[in-house]
PDB file of the backbone (N, CA, C, O) and the ligand in Angstrom, with CONECT records:
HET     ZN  A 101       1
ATOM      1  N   UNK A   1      77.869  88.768  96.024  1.00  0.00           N
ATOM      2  CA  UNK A   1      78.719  89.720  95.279  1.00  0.00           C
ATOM      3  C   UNK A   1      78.287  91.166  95.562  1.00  0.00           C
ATOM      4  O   UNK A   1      77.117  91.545  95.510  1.00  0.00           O
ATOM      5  N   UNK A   2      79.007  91.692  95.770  1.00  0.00           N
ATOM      6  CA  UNK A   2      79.005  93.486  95.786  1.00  0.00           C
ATOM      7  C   UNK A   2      78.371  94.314  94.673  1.00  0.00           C
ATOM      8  O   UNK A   2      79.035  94.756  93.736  1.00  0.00           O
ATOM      9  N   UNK A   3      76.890  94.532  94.830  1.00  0.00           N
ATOM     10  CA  UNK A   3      77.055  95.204  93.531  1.00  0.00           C
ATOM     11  C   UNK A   3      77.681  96.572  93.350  1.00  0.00           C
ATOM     12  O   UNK A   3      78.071  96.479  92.185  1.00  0.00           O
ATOM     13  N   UNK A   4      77.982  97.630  93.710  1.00  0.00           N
ATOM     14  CA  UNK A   4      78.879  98.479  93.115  1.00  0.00           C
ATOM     15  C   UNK A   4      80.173  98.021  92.855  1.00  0.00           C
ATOM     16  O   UNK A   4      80.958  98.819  92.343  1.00  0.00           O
ATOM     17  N   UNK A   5      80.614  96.666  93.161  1.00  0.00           N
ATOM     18  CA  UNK A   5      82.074  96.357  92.345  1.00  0.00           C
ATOM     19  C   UNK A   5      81.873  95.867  90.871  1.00  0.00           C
ATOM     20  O   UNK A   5      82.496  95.928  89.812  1.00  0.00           O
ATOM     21  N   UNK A   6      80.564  95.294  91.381  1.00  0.00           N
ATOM     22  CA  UNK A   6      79.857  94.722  89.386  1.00  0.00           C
ATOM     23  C   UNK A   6      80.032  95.765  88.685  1.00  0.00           C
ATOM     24  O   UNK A   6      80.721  95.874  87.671  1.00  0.00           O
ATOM     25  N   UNK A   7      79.148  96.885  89.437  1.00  0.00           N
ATOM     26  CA  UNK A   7      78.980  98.330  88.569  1.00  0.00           C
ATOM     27  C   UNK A   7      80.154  98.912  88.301  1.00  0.00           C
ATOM     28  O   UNK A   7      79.940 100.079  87.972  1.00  0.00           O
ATOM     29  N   UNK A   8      81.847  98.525  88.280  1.00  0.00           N
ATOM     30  CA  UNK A   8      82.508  99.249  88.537  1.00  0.00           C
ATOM     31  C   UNK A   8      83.325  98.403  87.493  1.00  0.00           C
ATOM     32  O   UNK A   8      84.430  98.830  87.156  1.00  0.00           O
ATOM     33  N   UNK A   9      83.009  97.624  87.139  1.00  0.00           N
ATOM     34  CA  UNK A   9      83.782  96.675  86.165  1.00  0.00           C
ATOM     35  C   UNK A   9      83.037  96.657  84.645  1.00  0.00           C
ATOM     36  O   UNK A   9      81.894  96.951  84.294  1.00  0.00           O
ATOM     37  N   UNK A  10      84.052  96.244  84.017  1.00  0.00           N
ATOM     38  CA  UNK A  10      83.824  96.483  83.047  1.00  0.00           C
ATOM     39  C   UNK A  10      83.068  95.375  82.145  1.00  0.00           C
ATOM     40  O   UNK A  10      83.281  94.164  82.217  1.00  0.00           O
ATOM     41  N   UNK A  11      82.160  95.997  81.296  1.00  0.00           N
ATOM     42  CA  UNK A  11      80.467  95.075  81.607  1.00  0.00           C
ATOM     43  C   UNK A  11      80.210  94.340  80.033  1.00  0.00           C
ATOM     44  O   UNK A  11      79.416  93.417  79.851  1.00  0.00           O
ATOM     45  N   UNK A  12      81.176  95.050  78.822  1.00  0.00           N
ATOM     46  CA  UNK A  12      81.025  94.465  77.567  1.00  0.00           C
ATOM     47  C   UNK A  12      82.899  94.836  77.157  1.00  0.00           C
ATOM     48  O   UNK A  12      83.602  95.761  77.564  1.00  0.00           O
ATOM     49  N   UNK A  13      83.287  93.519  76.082  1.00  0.00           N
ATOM     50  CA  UNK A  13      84.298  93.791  75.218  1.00  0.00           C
ATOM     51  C   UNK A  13      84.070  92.977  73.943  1.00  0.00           C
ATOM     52  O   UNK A  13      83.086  92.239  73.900  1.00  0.00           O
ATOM     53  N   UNK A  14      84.934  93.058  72.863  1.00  0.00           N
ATOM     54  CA  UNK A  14      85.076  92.567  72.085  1.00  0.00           C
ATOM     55  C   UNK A  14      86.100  91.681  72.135  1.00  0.00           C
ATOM     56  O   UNK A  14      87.214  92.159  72.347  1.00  0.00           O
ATOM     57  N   UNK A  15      85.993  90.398  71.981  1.00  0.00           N
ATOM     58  CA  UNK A  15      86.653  89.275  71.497  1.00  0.00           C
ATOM     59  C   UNK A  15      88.049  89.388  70.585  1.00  0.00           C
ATOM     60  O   UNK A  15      89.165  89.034  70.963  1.00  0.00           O
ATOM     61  N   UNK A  16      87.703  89.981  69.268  1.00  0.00           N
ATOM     62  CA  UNK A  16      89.045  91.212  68.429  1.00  0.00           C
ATOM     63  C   UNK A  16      88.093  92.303  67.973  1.00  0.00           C
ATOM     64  O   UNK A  16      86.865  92.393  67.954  1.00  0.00           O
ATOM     65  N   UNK A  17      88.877  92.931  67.689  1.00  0.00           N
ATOM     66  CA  UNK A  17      88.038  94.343  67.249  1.00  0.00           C
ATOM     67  C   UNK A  17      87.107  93.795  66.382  1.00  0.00           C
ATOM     68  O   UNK A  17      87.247  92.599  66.129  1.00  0.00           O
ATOM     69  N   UNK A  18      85.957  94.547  65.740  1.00  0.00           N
ATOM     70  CA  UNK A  18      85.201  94.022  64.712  1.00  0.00           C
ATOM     71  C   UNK A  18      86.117  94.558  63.066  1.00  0.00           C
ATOM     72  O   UNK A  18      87.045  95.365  63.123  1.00  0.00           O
ATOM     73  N   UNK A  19      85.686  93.999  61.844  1.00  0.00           N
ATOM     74  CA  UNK A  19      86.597  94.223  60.938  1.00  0.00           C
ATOM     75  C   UNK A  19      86.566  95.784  60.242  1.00  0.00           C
ATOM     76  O   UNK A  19      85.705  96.566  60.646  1.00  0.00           O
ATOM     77  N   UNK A  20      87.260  96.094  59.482  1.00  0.00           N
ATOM     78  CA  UNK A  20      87.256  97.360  59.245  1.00  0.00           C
ATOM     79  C   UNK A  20      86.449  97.062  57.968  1.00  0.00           C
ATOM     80  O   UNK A  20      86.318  96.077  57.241  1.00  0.00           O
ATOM     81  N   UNK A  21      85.786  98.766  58.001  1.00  0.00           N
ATOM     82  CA  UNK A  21      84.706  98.638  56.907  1.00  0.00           C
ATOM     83  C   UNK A  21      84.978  99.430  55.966  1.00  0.00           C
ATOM     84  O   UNK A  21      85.570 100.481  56.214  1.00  0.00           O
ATOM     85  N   UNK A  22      84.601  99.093  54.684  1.00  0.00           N
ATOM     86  CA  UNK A  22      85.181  99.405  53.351  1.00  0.00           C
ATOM     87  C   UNK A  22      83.824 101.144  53.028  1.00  0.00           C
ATOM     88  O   UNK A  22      82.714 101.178  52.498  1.00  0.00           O
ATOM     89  N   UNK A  23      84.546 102.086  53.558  1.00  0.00           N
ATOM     90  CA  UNK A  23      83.616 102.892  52.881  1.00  0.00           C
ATOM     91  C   UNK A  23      82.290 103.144  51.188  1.00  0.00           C
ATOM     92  O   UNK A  23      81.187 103.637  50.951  1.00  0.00           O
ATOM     93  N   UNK A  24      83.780 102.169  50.223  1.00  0.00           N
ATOM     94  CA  UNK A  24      82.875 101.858  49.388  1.00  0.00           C
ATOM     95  C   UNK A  24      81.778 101.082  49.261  1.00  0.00           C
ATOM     96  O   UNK A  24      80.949 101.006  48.354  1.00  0.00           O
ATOM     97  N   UNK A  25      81.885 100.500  50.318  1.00  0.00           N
ATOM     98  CA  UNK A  25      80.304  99.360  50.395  1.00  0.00           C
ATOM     99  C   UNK A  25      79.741 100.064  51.291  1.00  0.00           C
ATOM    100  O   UNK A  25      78.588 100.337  50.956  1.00  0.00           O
ATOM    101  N   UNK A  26      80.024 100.470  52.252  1.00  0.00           N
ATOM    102  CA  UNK A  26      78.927 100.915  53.446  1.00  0.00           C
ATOM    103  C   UNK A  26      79.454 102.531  53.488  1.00  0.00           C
ATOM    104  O   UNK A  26      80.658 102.686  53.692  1.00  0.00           O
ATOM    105  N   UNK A  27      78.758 103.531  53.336  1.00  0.00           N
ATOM    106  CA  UNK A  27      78.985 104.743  53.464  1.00  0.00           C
ATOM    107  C   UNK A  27      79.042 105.196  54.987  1.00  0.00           C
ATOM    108  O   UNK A  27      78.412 104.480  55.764  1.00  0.00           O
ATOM    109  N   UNK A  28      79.684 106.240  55.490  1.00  0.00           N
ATOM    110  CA  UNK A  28      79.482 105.930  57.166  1.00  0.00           C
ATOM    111  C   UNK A  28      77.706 106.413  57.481  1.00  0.00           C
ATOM    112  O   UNK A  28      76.947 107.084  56.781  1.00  0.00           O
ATOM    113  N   UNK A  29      77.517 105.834  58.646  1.00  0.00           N
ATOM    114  CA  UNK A  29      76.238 106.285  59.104  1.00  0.00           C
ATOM    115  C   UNK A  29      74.843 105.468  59.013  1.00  0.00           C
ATOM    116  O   UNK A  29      73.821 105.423  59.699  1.00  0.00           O
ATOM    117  N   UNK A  30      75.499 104.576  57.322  1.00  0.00           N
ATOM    118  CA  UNK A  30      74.459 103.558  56.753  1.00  0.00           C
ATOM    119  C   UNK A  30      74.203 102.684  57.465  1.00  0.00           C
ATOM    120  O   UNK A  30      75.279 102.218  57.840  1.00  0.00           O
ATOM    121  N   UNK A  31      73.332 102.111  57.935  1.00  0.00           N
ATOM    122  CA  UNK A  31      72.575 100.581  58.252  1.00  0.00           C
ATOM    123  C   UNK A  31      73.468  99.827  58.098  1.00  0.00           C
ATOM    124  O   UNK A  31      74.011 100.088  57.025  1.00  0.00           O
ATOM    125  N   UNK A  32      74.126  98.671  58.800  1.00  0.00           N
ATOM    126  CA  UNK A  32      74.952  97.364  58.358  1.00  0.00           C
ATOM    127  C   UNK A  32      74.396  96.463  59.148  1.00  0.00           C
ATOM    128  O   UNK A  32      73.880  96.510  60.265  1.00  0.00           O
ATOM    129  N   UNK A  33      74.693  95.218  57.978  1.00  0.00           N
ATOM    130  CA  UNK A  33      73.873  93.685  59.301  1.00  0.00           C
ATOM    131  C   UNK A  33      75.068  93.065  59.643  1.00  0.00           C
ATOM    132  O   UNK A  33      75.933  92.873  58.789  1.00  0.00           O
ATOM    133  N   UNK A  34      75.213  92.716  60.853  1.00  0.00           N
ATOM    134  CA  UNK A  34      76.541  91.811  60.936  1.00  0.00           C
ATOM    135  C   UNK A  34      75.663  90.758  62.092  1.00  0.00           C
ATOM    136  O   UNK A  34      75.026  91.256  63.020  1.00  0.00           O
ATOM    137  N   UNK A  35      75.740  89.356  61.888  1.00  0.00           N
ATOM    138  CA  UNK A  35      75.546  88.795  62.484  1.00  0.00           C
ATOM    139  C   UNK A  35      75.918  88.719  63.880  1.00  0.00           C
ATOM    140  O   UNK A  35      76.638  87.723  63.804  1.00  0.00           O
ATOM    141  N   UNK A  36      75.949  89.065  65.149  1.00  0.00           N
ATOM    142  CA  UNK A  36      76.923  88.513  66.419  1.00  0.00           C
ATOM    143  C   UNK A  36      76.502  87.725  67.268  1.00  0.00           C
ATOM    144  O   UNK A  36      75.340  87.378  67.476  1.00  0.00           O
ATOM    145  N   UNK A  37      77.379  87.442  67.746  1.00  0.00           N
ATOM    146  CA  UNK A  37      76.833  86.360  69.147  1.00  0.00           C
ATOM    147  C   UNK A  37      78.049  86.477  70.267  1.00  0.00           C
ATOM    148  O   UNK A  37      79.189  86.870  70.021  1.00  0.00           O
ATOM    149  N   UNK A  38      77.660  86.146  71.258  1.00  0.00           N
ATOM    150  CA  UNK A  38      78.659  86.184  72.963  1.00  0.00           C
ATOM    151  C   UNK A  38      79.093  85.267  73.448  1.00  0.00           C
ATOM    152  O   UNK A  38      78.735  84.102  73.271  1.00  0.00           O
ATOM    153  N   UNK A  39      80.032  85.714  74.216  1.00  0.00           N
ATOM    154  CA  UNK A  39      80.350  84.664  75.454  1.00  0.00           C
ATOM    155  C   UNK A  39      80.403  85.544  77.149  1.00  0.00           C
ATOM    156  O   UNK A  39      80.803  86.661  77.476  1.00  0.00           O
ATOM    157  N   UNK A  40      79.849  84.505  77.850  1.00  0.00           N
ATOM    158  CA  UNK A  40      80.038  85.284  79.154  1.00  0.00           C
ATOM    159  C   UNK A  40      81.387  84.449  80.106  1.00  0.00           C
ATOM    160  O   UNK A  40      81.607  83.287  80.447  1.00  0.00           O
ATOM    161  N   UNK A  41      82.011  85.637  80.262  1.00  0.00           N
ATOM    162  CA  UNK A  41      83.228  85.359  81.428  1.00  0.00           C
ATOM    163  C   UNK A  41      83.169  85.520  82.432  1.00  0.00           C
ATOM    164  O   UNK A  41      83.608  86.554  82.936  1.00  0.00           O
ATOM    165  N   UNK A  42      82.553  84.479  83.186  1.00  0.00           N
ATOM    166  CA  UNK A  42      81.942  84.486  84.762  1.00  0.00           C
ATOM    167  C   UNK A  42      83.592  85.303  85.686  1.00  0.00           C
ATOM    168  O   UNK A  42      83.524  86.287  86.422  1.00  0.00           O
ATOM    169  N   UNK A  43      85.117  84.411  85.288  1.00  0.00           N
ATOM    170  CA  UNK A  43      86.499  85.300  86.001  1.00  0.00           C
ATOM    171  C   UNK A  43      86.498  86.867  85.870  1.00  0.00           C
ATOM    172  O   UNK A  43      86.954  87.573  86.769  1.00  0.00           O
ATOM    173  N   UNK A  44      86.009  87.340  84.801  1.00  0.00           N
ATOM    174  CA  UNK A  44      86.504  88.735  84.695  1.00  0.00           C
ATOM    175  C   UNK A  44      84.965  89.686  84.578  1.00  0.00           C
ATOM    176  O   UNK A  44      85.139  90.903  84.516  1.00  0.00           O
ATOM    177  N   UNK A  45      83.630  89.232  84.549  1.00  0.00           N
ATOM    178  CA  UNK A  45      82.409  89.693  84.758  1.00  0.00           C
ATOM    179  C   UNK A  45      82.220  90.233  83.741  1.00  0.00           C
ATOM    180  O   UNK A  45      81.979  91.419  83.967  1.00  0.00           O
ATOM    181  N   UNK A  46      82.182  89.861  82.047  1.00  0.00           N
ATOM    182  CA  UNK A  46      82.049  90.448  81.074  1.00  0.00           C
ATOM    183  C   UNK A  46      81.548  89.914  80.113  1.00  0.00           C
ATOM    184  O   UNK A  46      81.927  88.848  79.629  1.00  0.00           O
ATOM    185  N   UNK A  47      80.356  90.805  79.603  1.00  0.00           N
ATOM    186  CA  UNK A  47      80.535  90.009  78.034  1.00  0.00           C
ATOM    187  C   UNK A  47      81.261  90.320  76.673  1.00  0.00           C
ATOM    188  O   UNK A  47      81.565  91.406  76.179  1.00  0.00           O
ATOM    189  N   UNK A  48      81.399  89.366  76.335  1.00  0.00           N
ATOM    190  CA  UNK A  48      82.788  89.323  75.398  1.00  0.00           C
ATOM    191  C   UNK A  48      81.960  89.096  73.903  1.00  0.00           C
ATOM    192  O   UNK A  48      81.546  87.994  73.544  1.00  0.00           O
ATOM    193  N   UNK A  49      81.781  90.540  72.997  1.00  0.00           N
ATOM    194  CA  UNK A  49      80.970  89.777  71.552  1.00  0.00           C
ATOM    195  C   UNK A  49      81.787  89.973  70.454  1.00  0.00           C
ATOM    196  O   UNK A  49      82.769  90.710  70.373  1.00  0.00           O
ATOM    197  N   UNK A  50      81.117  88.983  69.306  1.00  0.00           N
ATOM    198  CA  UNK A  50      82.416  88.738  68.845  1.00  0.00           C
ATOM    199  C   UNK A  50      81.299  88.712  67.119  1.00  0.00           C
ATOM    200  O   UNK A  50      80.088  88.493  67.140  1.00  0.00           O
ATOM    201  N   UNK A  51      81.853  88.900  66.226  1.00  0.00           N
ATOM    202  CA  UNK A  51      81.318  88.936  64.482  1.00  0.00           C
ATOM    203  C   UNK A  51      81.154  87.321  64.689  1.00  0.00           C
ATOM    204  O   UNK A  51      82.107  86.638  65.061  1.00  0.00           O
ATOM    205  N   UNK A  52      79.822  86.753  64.407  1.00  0.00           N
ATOM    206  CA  UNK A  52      79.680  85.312  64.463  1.00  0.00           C
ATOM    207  C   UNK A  52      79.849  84.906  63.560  1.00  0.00           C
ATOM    208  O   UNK A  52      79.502  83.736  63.403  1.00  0.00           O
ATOM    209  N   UNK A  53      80.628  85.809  62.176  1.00  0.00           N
ATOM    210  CA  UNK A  53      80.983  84.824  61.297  1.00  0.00           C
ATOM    211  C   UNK A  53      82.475  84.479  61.744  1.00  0.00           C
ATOM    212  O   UNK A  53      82.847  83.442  61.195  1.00  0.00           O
ATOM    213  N   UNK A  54      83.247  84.931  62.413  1.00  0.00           N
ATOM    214  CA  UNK A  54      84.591  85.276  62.870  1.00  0.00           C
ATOM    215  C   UNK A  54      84.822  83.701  63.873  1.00  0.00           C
ATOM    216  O   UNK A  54      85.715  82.854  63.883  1.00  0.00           O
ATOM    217  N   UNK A  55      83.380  83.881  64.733  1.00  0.00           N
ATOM    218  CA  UNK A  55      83.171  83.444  66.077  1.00  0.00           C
ATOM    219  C   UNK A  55      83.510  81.509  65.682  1.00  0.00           C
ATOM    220  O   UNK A  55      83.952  80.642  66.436  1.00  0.00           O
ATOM    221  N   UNK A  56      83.044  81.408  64.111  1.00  0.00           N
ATOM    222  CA  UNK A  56      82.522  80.082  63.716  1.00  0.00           C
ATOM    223  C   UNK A  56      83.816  79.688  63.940  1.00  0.00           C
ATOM    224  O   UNK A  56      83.760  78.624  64.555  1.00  0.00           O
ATOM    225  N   UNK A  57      84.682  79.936  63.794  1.00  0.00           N
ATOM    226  CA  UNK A  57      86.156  79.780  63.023  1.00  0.00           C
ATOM    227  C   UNK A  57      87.233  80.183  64.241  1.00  0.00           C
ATOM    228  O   UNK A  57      88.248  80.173  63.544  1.00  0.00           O
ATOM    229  N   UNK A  58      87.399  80.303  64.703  1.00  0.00           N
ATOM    230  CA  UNK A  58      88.297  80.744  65.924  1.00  0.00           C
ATOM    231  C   UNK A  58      87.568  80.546  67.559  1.00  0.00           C
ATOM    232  O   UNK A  58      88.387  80.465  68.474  1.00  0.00           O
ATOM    233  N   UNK A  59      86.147  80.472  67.918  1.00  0.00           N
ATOM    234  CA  UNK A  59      84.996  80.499  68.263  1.00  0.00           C
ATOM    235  C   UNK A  59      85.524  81.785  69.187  1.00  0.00           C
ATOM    236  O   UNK A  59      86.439  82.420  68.663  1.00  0.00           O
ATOM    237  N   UNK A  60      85.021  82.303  70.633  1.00  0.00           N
ATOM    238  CA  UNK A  60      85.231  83.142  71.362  1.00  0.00           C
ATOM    239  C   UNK A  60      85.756  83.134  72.540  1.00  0.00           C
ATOM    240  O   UNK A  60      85.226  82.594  73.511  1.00  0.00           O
ATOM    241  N   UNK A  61      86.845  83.733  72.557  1.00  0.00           N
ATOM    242  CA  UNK A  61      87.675  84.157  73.705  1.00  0.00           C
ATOM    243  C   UNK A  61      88.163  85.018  74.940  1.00  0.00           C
ATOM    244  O   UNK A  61      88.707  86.021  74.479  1.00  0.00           O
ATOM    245  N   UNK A  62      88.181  85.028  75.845  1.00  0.00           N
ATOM    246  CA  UNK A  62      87.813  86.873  76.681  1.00  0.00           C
ATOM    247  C   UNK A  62      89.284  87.220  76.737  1.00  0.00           C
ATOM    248  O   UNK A  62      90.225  86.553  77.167  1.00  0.00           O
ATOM    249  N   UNK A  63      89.247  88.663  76.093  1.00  0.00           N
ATOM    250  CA  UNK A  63      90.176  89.588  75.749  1.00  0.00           C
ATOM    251  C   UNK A  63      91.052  89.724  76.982  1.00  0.00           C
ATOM    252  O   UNK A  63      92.169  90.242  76.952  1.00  0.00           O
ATOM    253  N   UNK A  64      90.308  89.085  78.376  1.00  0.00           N
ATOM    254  CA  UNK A  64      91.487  89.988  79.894  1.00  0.00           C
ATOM    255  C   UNK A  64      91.897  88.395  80.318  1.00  0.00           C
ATOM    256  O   UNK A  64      93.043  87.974  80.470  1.00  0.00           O
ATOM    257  N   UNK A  65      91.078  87.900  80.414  1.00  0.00           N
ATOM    258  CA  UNK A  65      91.774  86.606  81.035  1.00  0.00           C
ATOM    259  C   UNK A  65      92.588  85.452  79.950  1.00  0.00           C
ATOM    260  O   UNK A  65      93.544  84.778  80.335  1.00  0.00           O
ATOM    261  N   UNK A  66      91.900  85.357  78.260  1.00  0.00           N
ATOM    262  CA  UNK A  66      92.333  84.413  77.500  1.00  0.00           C
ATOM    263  C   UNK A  66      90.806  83.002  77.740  1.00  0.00           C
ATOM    264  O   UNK A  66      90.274  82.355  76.838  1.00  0.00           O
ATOM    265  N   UNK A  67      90.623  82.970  78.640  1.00  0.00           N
ATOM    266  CA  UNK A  67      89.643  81.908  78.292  1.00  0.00           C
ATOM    267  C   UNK A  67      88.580  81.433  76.910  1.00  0.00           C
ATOM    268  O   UNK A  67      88.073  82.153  76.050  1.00  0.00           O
ATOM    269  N   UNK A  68      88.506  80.178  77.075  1.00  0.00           N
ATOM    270  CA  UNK A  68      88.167  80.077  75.479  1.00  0.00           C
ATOM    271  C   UNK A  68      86.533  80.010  76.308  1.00  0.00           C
ATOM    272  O   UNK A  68      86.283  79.214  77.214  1.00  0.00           O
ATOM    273  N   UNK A  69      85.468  81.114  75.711  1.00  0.00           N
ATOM    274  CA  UNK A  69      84.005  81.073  76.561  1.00  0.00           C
ATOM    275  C   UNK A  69      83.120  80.404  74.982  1.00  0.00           C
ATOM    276  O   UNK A  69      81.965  80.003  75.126  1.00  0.00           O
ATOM    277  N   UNK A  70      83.597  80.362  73.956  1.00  0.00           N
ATOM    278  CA  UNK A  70      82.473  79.806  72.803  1.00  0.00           C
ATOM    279  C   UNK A  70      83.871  78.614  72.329  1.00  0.00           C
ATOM    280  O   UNK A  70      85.080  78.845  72.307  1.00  0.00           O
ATOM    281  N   UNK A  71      83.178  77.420  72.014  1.00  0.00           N
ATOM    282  CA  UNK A  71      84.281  76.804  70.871  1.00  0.00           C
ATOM    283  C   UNK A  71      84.146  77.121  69.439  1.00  0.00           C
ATOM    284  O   UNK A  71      83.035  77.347  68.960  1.00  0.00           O
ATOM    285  N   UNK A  72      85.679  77.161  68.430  1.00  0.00           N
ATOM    286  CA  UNK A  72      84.643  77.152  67.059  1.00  0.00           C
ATOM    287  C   UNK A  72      83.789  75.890  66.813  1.00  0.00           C
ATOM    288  O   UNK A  72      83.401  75.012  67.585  1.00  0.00           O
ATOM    289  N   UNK A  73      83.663  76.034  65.814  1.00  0.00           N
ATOM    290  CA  UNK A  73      81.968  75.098  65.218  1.00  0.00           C
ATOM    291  C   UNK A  73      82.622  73.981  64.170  1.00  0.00           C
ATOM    292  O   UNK A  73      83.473  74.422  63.397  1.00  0.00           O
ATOM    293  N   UNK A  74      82.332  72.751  64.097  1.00  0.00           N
ATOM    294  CA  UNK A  74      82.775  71.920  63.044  1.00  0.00           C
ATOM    295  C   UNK A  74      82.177  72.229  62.033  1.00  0.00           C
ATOM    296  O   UNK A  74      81.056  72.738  62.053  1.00  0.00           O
ATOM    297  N   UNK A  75      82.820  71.975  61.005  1.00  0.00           N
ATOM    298  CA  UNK A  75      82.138  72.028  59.618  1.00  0.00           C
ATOM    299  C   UNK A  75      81.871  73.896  59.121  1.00  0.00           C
ATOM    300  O   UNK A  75      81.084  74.238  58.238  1.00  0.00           O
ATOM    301  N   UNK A  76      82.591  74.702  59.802  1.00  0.00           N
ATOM    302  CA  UNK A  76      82.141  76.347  59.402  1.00  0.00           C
ATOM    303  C   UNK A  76      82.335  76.818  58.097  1.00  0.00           C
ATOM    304  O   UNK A  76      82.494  78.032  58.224  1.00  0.00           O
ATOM    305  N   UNK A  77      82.398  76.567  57.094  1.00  0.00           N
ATOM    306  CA  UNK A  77      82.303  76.538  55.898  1.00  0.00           C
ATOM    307  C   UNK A  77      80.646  76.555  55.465  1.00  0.00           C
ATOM    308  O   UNK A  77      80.119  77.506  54.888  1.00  0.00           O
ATOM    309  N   UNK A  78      79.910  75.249  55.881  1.00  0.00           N
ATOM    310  CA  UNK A  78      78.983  75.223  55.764  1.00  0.00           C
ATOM    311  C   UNK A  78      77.738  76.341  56.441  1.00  0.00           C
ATOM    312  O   UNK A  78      76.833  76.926  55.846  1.00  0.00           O
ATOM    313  N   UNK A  79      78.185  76.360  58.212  1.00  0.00           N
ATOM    314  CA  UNK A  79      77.583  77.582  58.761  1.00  0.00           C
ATOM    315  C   UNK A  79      77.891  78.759  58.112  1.00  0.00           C
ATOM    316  O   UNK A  79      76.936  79.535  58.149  1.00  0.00           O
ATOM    317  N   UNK A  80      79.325  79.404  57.249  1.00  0.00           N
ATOM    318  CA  UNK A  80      79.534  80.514  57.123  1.00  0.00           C
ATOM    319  C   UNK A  80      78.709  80.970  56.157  1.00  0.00           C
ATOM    320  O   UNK A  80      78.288  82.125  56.087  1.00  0.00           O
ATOM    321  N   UNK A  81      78.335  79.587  54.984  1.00  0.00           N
ATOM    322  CA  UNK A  81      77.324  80.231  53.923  1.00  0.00           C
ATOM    323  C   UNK A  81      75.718  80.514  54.203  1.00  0.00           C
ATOM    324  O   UNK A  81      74.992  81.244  53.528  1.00  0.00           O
ATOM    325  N   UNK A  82      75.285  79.608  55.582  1.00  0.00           N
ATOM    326  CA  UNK A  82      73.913  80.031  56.238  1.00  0.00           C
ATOM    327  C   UNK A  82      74.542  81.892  56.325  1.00  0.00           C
ATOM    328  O   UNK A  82      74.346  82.846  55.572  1.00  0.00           O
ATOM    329  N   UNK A  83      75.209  81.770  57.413  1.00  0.00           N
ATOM    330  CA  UNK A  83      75.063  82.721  57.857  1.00  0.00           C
ATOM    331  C   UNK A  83      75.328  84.404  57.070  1.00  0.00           C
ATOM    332  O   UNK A  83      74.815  85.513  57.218  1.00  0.00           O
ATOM    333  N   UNK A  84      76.360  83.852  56.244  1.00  0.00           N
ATOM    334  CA  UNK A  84      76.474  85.237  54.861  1.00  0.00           C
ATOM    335  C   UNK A  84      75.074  85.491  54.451  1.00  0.00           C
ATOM    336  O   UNK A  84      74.657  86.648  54.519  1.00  0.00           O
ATOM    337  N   UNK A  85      74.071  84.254  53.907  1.00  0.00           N
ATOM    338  CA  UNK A  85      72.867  84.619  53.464  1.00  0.00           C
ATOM    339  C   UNK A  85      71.933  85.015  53.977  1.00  0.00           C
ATOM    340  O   UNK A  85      70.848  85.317  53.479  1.00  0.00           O
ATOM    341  N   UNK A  86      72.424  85.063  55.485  1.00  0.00           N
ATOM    342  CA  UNK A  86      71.166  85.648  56.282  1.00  0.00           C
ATOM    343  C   UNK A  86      71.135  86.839  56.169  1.00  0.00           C
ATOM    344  O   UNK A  86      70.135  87.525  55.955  1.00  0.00           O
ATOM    345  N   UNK A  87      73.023  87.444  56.397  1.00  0.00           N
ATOM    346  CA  UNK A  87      72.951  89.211  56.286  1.00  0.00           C
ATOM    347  C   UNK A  87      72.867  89.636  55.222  1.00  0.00           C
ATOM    348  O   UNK A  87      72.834  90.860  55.100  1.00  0.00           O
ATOM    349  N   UNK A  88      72.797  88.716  53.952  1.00  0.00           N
ATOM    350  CA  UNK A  88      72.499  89.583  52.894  1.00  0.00           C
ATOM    351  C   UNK A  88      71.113  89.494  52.617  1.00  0.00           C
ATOM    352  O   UNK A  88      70.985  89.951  51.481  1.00  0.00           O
ATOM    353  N   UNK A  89      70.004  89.147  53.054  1.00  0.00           N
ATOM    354  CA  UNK A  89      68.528  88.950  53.203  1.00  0.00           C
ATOM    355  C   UNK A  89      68.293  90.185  54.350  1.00  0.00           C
ATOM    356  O   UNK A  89      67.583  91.156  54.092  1.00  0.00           O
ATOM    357  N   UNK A  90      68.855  90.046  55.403  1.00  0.00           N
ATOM    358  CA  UNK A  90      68.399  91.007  56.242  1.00  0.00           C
ATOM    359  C   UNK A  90      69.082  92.071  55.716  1.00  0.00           C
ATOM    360  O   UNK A  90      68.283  92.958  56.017  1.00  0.00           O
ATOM    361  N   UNK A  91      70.216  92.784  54.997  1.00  0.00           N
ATOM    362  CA  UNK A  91      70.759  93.681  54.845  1.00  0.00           C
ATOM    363  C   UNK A  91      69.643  94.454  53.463  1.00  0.00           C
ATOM    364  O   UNK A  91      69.118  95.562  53.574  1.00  0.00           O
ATOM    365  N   UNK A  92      69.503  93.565  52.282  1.00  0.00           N
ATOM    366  CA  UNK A  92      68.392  93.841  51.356  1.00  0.00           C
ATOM    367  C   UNK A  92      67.086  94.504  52.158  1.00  0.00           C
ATOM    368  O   UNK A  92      66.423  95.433  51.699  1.00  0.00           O
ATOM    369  N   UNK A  93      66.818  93.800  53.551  1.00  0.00           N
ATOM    370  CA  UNK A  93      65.189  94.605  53.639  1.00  0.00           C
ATOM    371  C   UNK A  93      65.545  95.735  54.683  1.00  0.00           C
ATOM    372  O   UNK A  93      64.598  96.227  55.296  1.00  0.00           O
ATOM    373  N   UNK A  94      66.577  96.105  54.894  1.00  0.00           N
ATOM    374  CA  UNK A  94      66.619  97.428  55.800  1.00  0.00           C
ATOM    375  C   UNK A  94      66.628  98.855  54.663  1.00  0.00           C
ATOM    376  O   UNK A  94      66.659 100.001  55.112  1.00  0.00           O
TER     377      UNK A  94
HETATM  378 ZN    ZN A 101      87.973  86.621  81.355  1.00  0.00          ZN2+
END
């Protein structure tokens, strides 16, 4: 592979935008925990990240081609409450 065509492409996206944030909970500028996690799209050379609470439930997809690069997760109900309690543990000690 060429690397200045690597270098020339585009190297991170988001899966969907991330969600909009409620000024009343997070003031701008403040610290936020959001869990994430990726997928890599070997067709379009990108990584694609995505809110892994989002990710459980729809899992992850690349925004240029459509490929499905994460599946969702069985049972995400159960992961979604691990994972809420993690950012509110890590969000408490920042
Ligand atoms: Zn792709």
């Amino acid at each position: 592979m060429d690397q200045e065509e690597f270098g020339e492409s585009e190297a991170t996206a988001w899966a969907v935008d991330p969600e909009r944030v409620d000024p009343d909970d997070y003031p701008p500028g403040a610290p936020r925990v959001r869990l994430m996690t990726f997928g890599l799209c070997d067709s379009c050379e990108v990584e694609v990240h995505a809110e892994a609470a989002r990710a459980l439930y729809d899992g992850v997809k690349c925004p240029h081609c459509g490929d499905q690069l994460l599946a969702p997760v069985e049972e995400p109900e159960e992961w979604l409450r691990r994972l809420l309690r993690q950012e509110d543990e890590l969000q408490e000690q920042l």
